[in-house]
mmCIF entry with sequence, helices, sheets and N, C-alpha, C, O atoms, coordinates in Angstrom:
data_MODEL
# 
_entry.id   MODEL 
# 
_entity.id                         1 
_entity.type                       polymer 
_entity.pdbx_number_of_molecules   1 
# 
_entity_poly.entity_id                      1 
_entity_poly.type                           'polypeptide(L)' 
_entity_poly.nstd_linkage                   no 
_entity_poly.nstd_monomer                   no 
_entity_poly.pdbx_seq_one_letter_code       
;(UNK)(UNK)(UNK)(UNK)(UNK)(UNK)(UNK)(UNK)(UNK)(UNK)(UNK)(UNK)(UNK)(UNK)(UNK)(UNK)
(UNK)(UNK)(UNK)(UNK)(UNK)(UNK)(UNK)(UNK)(UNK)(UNK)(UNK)(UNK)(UNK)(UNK)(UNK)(UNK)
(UNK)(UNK)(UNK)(UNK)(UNK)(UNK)(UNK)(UNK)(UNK)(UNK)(UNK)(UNK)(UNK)(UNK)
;
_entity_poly.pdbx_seq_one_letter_code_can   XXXXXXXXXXXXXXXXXXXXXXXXXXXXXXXXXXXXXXXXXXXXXX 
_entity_poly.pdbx_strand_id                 A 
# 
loop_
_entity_poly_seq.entity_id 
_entity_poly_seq.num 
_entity_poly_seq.mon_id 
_entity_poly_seq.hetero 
1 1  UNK n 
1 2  UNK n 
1 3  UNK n 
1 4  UNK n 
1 5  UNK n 
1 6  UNK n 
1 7  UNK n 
1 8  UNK n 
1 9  UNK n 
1 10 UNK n 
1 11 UNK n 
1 12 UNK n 
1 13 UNK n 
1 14 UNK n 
1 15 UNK n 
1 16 UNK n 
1 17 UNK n 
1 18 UNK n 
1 19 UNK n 
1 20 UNK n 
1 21 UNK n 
1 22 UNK n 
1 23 UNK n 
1 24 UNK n 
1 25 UNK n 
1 26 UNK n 
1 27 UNK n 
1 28 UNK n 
1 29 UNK n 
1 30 UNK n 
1 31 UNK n 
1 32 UNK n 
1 33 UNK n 
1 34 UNK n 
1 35 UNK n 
1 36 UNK n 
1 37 UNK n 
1 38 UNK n 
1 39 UNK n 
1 40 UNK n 
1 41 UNK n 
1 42 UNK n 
1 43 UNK n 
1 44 UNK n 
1 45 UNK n 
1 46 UNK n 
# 
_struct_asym.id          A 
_struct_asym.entity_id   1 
# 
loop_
_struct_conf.conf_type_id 
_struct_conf.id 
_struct_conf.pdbx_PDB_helix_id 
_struct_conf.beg_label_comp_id 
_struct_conf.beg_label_asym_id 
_struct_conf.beg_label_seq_id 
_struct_conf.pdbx_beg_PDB_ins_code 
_struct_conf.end_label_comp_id 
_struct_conf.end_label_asym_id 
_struct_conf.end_label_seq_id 
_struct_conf.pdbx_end_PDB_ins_code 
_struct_conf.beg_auth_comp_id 
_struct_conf.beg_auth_asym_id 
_struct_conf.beg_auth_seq_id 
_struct_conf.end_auth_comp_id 
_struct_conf.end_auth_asym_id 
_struct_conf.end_auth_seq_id 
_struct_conf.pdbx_PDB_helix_class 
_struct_conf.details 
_struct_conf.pdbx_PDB_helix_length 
HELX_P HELX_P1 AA1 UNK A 3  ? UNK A 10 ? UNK A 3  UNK A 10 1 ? 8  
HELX_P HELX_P2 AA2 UNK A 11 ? UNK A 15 ? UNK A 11 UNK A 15 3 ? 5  
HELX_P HELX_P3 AA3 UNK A 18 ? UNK A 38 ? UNK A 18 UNK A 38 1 ? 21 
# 
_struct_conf_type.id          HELX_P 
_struct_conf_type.criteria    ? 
_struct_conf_type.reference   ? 
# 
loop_
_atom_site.group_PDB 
_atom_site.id 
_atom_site.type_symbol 
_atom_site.label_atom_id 
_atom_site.label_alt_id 
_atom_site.label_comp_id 
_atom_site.label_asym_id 
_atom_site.label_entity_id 
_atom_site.label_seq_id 
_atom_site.pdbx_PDB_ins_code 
_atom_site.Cartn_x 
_atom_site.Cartn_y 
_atom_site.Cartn_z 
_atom_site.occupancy 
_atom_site.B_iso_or_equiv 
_atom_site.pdbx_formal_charge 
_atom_site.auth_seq_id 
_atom_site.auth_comp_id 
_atom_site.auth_asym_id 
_atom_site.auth_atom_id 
_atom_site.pdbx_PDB_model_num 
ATOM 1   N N  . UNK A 1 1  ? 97.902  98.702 107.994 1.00 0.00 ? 1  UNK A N  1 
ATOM 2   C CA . UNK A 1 1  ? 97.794  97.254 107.858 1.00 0.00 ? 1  UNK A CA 1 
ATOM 3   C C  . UNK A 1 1  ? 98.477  96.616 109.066 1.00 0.00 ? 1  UNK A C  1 
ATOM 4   O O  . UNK A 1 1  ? 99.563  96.895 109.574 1.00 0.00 ? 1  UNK A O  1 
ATOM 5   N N  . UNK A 1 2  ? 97.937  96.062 109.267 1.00 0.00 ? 2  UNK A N  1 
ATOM 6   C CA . UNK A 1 2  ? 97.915  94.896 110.918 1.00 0.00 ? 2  UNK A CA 1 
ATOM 7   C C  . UNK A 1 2  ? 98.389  93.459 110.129 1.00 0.00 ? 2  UNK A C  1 
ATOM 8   O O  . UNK A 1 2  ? 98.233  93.032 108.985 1.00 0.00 ? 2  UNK A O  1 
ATOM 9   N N  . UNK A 1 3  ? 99.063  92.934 111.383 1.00 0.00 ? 3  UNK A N  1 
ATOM 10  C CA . UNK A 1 3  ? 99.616  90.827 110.875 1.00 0.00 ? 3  UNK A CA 1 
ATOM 11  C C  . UNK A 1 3  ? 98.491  90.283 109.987 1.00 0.00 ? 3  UNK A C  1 
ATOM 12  O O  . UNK A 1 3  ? 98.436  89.755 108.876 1.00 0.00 ? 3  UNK A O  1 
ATOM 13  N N  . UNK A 1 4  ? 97.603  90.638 110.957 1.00 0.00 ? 4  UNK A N  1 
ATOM 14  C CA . UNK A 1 4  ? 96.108  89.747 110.554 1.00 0.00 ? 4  UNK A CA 1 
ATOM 15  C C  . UNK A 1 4  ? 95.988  90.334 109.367 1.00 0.00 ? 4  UNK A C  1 
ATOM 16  O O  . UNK A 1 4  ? 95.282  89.486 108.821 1.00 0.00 ? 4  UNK A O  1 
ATOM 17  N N  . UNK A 1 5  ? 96.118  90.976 108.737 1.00 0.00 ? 5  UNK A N  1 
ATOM 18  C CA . UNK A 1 5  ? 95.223  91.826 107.247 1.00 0.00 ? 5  UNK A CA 1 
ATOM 19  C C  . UNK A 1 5  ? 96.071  91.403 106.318 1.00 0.00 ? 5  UNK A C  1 
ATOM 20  O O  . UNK A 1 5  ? 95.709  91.012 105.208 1.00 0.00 ? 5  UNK A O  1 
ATOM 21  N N  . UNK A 1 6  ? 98.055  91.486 106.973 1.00 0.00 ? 6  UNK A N  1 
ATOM 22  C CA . UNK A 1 6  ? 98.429  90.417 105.543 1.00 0.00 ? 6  UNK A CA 1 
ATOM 23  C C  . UNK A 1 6  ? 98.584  89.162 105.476 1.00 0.00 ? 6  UNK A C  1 
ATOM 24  O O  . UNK A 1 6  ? 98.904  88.482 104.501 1.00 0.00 ? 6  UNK A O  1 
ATOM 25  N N  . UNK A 1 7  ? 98.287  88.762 106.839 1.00 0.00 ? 7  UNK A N  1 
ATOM 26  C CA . UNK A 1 7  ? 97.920  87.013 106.975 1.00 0.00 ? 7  UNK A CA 1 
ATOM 27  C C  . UNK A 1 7  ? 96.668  87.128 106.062 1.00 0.00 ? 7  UNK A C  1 
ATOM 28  O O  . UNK A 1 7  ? 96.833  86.286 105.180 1.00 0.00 ? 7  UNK A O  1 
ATOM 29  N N  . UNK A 1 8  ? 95.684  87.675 105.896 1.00 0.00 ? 8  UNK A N  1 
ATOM 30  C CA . UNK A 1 8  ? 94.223  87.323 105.536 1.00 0.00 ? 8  UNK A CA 1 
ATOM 31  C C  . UNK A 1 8  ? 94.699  87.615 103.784 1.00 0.00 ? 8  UNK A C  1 
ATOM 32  O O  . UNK A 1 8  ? 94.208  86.940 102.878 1.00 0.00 ? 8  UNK A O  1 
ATOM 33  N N  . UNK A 1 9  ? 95.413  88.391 103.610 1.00 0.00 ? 9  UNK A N  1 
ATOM 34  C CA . UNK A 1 9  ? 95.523  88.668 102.453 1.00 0.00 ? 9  UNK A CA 1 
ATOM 35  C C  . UNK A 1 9  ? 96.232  87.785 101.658 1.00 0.00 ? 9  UNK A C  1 
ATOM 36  O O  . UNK A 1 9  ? 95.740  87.657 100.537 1.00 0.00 ? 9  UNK A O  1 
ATOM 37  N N  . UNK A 1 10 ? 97.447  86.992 101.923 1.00 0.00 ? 10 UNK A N  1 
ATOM 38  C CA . UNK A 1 10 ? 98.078  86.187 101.663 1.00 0.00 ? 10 UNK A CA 1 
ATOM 39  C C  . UNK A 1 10 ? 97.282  85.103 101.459 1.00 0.00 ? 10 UNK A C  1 
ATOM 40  O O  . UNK A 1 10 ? 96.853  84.793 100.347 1.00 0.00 ? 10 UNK A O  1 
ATOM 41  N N  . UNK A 1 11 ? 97.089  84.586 102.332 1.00 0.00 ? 11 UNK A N  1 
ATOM 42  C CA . UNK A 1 11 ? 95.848  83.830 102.784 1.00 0.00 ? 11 UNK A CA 1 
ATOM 43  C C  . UNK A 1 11 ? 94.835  83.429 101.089 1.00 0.00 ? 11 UNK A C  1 
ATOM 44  O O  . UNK A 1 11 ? 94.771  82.439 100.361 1.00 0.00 ? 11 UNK A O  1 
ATOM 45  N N  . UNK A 1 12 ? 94.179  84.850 101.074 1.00 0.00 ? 12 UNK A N  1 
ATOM 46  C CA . UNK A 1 12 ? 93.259  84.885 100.011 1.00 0.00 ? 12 UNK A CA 1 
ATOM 47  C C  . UNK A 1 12 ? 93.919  85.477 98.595  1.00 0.00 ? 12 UNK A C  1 
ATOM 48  O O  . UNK A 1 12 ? 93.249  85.814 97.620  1.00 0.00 ? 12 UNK A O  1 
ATOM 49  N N  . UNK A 1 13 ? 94.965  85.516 98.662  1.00 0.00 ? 13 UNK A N  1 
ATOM 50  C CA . UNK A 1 13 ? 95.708  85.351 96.963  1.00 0.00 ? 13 UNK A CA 1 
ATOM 51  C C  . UNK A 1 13 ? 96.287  84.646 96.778  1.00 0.00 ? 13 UNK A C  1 
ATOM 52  O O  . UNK A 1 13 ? 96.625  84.498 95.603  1.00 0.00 ? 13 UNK A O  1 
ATOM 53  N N  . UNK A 1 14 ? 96.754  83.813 97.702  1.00 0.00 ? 14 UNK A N  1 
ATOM 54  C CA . UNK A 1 14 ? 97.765  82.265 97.387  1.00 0.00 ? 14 UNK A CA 1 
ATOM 55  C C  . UNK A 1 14 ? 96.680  81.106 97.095  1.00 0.00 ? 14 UNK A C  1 
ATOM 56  O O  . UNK A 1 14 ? 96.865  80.055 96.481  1.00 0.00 ? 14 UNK A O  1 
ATOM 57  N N  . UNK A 1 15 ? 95.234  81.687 97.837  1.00 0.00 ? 15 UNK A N  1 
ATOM 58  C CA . UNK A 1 15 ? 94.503  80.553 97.685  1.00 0.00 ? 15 UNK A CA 1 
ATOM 59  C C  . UNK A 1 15 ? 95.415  79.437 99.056  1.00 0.00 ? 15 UNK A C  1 
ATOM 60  O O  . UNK A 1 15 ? 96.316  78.747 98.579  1.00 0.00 ? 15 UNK A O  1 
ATOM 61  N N  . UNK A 1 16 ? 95.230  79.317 100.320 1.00 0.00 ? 16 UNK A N  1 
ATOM 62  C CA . UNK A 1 16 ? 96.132  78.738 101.161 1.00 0.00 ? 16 UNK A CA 1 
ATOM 63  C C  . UNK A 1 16 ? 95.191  79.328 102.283 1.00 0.00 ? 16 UNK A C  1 
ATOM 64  O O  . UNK A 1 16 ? 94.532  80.344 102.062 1.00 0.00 ? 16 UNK A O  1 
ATOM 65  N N  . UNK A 1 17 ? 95.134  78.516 103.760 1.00 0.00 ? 17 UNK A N  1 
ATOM 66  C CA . UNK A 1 17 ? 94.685  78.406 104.570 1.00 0.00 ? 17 UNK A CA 1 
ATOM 67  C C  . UNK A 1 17 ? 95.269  79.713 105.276 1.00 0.00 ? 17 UNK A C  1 
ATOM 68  O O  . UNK A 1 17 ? 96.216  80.189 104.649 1.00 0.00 ? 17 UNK A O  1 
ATOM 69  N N  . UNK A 1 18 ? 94.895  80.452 106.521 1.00 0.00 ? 18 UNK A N  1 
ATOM 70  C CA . UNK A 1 18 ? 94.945  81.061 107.237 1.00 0.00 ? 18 UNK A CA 1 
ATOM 71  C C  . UNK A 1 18 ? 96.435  80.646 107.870 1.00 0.00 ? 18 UNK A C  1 
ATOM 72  O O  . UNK A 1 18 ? 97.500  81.246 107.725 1.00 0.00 ? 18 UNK A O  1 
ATOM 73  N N  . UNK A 1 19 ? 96.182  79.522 108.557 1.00 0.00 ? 19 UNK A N  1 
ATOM 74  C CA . UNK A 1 19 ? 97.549  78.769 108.945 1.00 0.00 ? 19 UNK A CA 1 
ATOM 75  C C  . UNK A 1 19 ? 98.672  78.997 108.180 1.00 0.00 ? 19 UNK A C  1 
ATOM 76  O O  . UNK A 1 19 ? 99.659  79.584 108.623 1.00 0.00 ? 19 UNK A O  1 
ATOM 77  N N  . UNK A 1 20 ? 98.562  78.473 106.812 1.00 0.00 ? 20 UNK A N  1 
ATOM 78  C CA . UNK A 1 20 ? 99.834  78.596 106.419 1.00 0.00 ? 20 UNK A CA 1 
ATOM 79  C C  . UNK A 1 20 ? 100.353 79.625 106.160 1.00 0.00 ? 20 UNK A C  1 
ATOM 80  O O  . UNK A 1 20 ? 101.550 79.845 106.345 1.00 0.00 ? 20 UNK A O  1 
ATOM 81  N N  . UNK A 1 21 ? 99.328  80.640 105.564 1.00 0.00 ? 21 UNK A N  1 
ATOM 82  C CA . UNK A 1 21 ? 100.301 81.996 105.574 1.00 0.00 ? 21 UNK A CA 1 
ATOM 83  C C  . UNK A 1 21 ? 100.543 82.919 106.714 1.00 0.00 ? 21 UNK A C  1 
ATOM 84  O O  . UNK A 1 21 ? 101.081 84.025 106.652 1.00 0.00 ? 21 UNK A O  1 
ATOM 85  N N  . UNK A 1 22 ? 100.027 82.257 107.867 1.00 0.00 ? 22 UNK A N  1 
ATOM 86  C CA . UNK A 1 22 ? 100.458 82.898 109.524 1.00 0.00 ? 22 UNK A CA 1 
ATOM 87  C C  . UNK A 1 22 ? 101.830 82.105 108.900 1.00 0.00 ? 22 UNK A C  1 
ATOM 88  O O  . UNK A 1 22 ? 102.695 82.804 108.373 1.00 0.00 ? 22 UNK A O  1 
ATOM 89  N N  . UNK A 1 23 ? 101.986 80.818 108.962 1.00 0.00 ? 23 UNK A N  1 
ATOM 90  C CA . UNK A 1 23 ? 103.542 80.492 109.506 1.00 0.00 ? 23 UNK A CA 1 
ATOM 91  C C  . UNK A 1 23 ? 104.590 80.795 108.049 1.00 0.00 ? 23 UNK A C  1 
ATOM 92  O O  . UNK A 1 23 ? 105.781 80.527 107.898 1.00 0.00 ? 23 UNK A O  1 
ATOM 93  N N  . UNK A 1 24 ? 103.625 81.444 107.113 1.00 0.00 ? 24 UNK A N  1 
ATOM 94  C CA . UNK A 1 24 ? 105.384 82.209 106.280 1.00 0.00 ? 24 UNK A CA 1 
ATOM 95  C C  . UNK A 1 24 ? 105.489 83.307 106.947 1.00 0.00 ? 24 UNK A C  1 
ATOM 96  O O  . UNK A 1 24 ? 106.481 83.534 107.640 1.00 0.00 ? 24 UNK A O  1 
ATOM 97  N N  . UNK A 1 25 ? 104.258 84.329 106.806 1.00 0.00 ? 25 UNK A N  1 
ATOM 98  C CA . UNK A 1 25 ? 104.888 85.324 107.322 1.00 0.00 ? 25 UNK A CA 1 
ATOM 99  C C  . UNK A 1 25 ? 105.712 85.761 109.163 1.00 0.00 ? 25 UNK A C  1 
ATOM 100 O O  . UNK A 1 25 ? 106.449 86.561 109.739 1.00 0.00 ? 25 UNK A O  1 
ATOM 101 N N  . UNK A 1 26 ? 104.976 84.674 109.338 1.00 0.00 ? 26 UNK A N  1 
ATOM 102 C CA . UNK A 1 26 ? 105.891 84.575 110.913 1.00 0.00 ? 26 UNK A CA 1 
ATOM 103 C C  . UNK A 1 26 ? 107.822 84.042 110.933 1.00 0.00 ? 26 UNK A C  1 
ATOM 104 O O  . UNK A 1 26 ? 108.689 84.229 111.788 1.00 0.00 ? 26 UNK A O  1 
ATOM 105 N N  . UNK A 1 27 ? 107.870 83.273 109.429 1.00 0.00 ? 27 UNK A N  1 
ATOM 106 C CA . UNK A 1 27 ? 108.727 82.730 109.023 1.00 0.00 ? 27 UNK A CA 1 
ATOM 107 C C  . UNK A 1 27 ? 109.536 84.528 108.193 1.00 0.00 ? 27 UNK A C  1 
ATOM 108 O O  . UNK A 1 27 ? 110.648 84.835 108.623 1.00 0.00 ? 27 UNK A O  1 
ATOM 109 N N  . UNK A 1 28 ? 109.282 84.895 107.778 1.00 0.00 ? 28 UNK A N  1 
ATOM 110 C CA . UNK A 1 28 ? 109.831 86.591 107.671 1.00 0.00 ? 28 UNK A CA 1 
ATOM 111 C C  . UNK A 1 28 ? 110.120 86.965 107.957 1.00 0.00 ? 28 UNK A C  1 
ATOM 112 O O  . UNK A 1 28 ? 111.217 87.434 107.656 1.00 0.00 ? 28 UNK A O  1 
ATOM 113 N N  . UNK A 1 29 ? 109.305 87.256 109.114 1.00 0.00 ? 29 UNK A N  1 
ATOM 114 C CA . UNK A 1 29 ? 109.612 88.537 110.356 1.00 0.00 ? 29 UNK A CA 1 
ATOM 115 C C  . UNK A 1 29 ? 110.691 87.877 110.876 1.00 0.00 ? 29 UNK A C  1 
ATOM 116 O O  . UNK A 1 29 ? 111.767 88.474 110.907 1.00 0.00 ? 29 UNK A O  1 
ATOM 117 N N  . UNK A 1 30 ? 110.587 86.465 111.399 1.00 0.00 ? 30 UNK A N  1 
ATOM 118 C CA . UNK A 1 30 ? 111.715 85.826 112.294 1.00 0.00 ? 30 UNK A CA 1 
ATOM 119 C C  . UNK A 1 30 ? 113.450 85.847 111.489 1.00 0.00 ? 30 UNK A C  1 
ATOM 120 O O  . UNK A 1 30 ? 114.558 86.101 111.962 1.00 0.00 ? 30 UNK A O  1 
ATOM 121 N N  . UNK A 1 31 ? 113.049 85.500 110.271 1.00 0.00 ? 31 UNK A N  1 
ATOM 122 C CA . UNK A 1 31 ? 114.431 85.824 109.187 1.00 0.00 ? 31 UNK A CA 1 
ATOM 123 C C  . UNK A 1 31 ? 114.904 87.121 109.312 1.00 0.00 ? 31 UNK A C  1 
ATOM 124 O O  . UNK A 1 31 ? 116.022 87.470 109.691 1.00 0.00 ? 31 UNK A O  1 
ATOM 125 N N  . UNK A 1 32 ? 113.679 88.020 108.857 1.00 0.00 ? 32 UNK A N  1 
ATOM 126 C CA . UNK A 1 32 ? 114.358 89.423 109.484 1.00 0.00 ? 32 UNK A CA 1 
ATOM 127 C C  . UNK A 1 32 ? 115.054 89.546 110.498 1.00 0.00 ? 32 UNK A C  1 
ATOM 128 O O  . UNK A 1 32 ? 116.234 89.879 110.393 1.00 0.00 ? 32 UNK A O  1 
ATOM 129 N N  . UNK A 1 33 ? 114.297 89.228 112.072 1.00 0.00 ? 33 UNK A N  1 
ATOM 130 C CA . UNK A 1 33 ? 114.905 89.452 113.237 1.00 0.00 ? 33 UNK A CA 1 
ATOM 131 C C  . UNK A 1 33 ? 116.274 88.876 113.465 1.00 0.00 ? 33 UNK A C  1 
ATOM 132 O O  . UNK A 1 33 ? 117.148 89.440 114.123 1.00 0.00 ? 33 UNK A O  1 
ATOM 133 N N  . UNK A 1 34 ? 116.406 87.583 112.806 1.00 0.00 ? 34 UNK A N  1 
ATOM 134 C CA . UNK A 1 34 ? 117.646 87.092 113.020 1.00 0.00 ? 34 UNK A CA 1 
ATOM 135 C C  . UNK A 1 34 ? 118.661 88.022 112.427 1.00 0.00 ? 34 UNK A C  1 
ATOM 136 O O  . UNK A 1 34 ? 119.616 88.321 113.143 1.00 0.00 ? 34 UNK A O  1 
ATOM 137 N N  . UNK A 1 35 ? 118.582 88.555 111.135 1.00 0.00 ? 35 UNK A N  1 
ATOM 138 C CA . UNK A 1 35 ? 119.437 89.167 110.271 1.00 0.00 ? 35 UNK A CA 1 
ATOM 139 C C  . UNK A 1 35 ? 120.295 90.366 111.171 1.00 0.00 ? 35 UNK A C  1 
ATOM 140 O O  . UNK A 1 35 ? 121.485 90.451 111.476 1.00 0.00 ? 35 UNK A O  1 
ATOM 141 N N  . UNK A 1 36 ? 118.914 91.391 111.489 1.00 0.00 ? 36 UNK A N  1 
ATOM 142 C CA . UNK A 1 36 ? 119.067 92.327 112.300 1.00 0.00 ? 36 UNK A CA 1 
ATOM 143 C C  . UNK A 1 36 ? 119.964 91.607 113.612 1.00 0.00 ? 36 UNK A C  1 
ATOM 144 O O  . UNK A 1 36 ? 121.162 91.785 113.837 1.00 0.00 ? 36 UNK A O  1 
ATOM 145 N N  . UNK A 1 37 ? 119.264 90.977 114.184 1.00 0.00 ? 37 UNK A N  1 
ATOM 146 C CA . UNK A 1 37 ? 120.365 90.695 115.774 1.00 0.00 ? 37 UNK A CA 1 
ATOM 147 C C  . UNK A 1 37 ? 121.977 90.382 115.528 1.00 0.00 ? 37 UNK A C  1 
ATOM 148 O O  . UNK A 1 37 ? 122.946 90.516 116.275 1.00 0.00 ? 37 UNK A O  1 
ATOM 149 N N  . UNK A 1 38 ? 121.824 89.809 113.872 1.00 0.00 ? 38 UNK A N  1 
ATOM 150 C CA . UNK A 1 38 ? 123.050 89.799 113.403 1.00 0.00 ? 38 UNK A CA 1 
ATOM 151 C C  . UNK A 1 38 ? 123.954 90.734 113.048 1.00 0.00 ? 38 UNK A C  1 
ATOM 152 O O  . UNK A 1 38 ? 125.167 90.532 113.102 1.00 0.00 ? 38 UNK A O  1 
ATOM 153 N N  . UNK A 1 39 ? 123.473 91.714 112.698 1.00 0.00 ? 39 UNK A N  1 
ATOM 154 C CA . UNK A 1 39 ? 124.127 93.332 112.291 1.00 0.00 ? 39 UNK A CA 1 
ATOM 155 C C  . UNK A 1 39 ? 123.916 93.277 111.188 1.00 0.00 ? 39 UNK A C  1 
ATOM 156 O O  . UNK A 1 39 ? 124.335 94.317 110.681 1.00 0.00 ? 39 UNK A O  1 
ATOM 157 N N  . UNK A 1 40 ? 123.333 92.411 110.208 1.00 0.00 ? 40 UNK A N  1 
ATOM 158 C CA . UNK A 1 40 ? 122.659 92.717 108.829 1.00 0.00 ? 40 UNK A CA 1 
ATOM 159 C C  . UNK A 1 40 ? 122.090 93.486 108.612 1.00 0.00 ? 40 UNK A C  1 
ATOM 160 O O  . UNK A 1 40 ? 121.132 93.681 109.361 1.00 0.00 ? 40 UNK A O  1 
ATOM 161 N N  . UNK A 1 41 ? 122.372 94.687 107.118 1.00 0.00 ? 41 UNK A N  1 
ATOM 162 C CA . UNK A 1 41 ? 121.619 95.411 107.065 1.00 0.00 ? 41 UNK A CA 1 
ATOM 163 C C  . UNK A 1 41 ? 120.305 95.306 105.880 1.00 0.00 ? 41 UNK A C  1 
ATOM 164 O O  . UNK A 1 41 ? 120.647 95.207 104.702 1.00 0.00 ? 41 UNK A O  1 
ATOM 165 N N  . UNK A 1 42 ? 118.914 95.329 106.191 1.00 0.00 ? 42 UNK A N  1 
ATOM 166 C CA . UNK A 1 42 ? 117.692 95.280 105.904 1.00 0.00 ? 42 UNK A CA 1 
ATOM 167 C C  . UNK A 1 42 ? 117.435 96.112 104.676 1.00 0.00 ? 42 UNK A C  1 
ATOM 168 O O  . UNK A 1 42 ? 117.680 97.315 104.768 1.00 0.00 ? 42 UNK A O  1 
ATOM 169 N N  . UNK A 1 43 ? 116.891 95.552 103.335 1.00 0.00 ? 43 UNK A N  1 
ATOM 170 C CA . UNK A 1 43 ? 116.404 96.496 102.440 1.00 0.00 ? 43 UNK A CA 1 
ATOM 171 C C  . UNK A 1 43 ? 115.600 95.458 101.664 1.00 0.00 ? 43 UNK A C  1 
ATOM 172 O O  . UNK A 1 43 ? 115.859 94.358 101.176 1.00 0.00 ? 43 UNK A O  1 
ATOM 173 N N  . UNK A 1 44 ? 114.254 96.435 101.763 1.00 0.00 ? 44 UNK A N  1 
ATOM 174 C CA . UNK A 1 44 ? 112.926 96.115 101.077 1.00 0.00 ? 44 UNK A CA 1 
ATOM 175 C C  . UNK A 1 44 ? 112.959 96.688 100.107 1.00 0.00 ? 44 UNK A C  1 
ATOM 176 O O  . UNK A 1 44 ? 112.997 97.914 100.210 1.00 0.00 ? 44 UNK A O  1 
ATOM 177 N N  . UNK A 1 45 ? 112.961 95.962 98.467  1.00 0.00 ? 45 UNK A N  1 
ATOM 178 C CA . UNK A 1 45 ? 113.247 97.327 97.352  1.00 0.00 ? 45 UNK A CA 1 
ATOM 179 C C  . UNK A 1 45 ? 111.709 96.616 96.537  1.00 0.00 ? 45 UNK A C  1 
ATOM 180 O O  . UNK A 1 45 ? 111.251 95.508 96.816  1.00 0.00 ? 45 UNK A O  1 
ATOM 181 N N  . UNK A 1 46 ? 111.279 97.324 95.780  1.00 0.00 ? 46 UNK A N  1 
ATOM 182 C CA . UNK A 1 46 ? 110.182 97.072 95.089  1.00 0.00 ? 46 UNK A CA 1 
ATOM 183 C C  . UNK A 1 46 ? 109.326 97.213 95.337  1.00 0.00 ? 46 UNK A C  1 
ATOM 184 O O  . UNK A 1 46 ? 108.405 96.922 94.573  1.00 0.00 ? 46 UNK A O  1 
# 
């Protein structure tokens, strides 16, 4: 799975434009990255 496939996917289960679920999940990754540059440590559970 590629950006685009869970942008498209999001996308088509939120019922929500292309746009908006580019800018959550861009809004993610960027939360992530901050965390990380921070020395936070990352856990995806579920």
């Amino acid at each position: 799975m590629i950006k685009a496939d869970l942008i498209n996917k999001i996308s088509k289960e939120m019922n929500i434009s292309k746009q908006e679920a580019e800018a959550g999940v861009n809004l993610f990754f960027q939360t992530i990255k901050e965390a990380i540059l921070r020395g936070e440590e990352i856990e995806l559970r579920g």
